[in-house]
N, C-alpha and C positions, 0 to 999 in steps of 0.2 A: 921710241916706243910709244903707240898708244894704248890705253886703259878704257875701260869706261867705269864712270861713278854709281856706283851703289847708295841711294840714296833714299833711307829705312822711312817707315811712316812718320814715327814720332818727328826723326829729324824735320821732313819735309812738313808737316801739319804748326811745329813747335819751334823748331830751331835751324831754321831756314840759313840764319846769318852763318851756324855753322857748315853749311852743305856752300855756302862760298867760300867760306876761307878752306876747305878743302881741296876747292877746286885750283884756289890761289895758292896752296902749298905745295898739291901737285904738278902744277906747271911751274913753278919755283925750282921741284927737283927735276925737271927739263923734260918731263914726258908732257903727251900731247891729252887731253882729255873729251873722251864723246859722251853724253848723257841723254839718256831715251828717256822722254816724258810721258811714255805710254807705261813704265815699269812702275807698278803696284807692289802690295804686301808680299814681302819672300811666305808666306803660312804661317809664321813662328807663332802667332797669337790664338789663331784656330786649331793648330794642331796640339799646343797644349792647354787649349781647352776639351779637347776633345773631339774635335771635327775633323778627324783623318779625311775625310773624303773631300771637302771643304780646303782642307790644307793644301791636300794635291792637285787640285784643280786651280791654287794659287801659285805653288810652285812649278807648276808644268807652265803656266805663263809666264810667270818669271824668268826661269830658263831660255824661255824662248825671245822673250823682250833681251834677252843682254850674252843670248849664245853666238857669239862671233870670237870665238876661240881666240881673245886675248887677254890680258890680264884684266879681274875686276877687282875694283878695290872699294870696299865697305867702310861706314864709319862708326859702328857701332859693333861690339864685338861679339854681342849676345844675337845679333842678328847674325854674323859671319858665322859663329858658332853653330847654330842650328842648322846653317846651311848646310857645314861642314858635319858634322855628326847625325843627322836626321835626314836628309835628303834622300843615302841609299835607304834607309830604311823605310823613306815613303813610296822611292819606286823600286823595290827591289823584287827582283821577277815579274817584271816589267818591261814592256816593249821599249820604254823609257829611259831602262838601265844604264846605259850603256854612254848617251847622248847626259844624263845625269853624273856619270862620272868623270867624263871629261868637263864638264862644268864644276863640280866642285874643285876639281885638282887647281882651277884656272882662279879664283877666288881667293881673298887675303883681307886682311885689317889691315887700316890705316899706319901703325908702327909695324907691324910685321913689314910693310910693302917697302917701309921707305929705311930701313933698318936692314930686312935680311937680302930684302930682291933688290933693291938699287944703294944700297949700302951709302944712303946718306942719314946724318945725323944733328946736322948743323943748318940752320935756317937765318940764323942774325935775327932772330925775335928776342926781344926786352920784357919780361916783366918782372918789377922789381917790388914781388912778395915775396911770401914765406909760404910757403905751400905742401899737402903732400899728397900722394897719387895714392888710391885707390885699387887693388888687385880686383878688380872684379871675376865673379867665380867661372864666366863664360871665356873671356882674357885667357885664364890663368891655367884652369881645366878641362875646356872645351879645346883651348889654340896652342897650349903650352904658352902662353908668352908670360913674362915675369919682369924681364929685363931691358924691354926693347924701350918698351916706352921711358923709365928713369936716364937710358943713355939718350935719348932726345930731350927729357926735361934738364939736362944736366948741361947740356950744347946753351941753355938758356939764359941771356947774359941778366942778371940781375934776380935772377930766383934762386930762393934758399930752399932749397925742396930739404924737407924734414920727415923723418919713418913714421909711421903710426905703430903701437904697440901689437896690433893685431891687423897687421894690413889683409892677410886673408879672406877675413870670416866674412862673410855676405851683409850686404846692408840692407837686406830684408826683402827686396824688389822679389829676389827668384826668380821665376820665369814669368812674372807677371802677373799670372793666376793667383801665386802664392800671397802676391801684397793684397788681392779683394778677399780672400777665402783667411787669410789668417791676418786680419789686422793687427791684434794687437801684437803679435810675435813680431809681426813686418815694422812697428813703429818703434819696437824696443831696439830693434836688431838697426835699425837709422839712426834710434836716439846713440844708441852706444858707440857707431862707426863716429860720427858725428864730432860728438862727443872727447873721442880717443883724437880727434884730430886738431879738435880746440887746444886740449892737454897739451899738446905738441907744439904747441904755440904758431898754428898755421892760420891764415888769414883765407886762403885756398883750400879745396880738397876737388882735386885732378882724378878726371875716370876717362877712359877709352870706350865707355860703352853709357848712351843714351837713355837707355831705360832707367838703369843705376844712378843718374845723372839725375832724371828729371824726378824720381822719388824721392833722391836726397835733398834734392831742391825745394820741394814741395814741402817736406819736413821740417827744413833749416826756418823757411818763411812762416811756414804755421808758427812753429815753437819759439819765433824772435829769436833765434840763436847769431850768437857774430860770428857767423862764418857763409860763405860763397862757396856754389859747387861750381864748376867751367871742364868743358871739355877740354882734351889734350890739345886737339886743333886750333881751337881758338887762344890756345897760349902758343903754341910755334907759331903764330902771323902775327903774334901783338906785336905793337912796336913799328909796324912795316907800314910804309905810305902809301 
């Protein structure tokens, strides 16, 4: 099977090391990987700002940069998400339609892919915290997914993955907009995820999605707090030589 990499702004501007160990997790589960370096912003940032027109013109290239009807696979969820719930809605009655929905259908997150479509779960990654995962509200509401990622961090030999009290509730990011237009709500809603994860006596707090990542990061650092935010991907390759 080949794939191609879906590889979102932030990751590529901010978190590059993670867009390799993706690459390295996916050829680990024996598929082959292609990556277009011409693929730019999927819209998700313009269009919920308000630039419908803007958006469309992002995702009509997008489409086009990584439409070769095989599987795509995303690493951030809130990006996959938008794709997946916003895209008919950007071309719908549209010449566009049609060529738009066979591209969403083809599209997935990172544990979705390697969980439901190639039903692996197990990597031989090491890390030996205490940690706990994140439900991000794009994950969980946008993809259904709940489950997929805790049965991969579980596969993980030396991690104590631990609940959080309220692993649902958003850690403030929202779709982006929501952290510049509502700060102080967006830093309460980080301190408390945060927080509830310290409680928990985690050393880690695990997200599948980027955005939610780099805000609770930015937080954690501001506020001196003892804890570390890490992508899911970068703990299934820890360990590995």
């Amino acid at each position: 099977m080949t794939v191609d990499l879906f590889v979102s702004c932030i990751i590529d501007q901010f978190y590059p090391t993670t867009a390799m160990n993706t690459l390295k997790l996916l050829k680990a589960a024996g598929v082959e990987v292609e990556y277009n370096p011409d693929q730019t912003c999927c819209g998700k940032f313009a269009f919920n700002s308000g630039y419908v027109e803007e958006a469309r013109t992002l995702a009509e290239k997008f489409i086009n940069d990584l439409n070769n009807n095989r599987p795509i696979v995303g690493i951030s969820a809130s990006c996959v998400g938008f794709i997946k719930t916003r895209y008919k809605e950007i071309f719908h009655n549209s010449s566009f339609h049609l060529k738009c929905k066979q591209f969403v259908g083809n599209i997935y997150e990172i544990t979705d892919f390697l969980v439901n479509k190639l039903h692996k779960d197990c990597f031989e990654a090491v890390f030996p915290h205490k940690a706990a995962y994140i439900d991000s509200c794009s994950a969980l509401r946008e993809l259904g997914l709940k489950n997929e990622a805790r049965q991969l961090l579980n596969n993980v030999f030396g991690l104590e993955l631990v609940e959080l009290k309220h692993p649902e509730i958003c850690c403030g990011m929202g779709k982006g907009l929501f952290a510049v237009q509502h700060e102080t709500i967006s830093s309460s809603l980080a301190d408390q995820k945060l927080k509830d994860a310290i409680d928990a006596g985690a050393e880690y707090l695990i997200t599948n999605d980027i955005s939610c990542l780099m805000h609770l990061d930015s937080y954690a650092k501001k506020q001196g707090l003892p804890i570390k935010v890490i992508h899911i991907v970068d703990v299934l390759t820890n360990g590995w030589e």
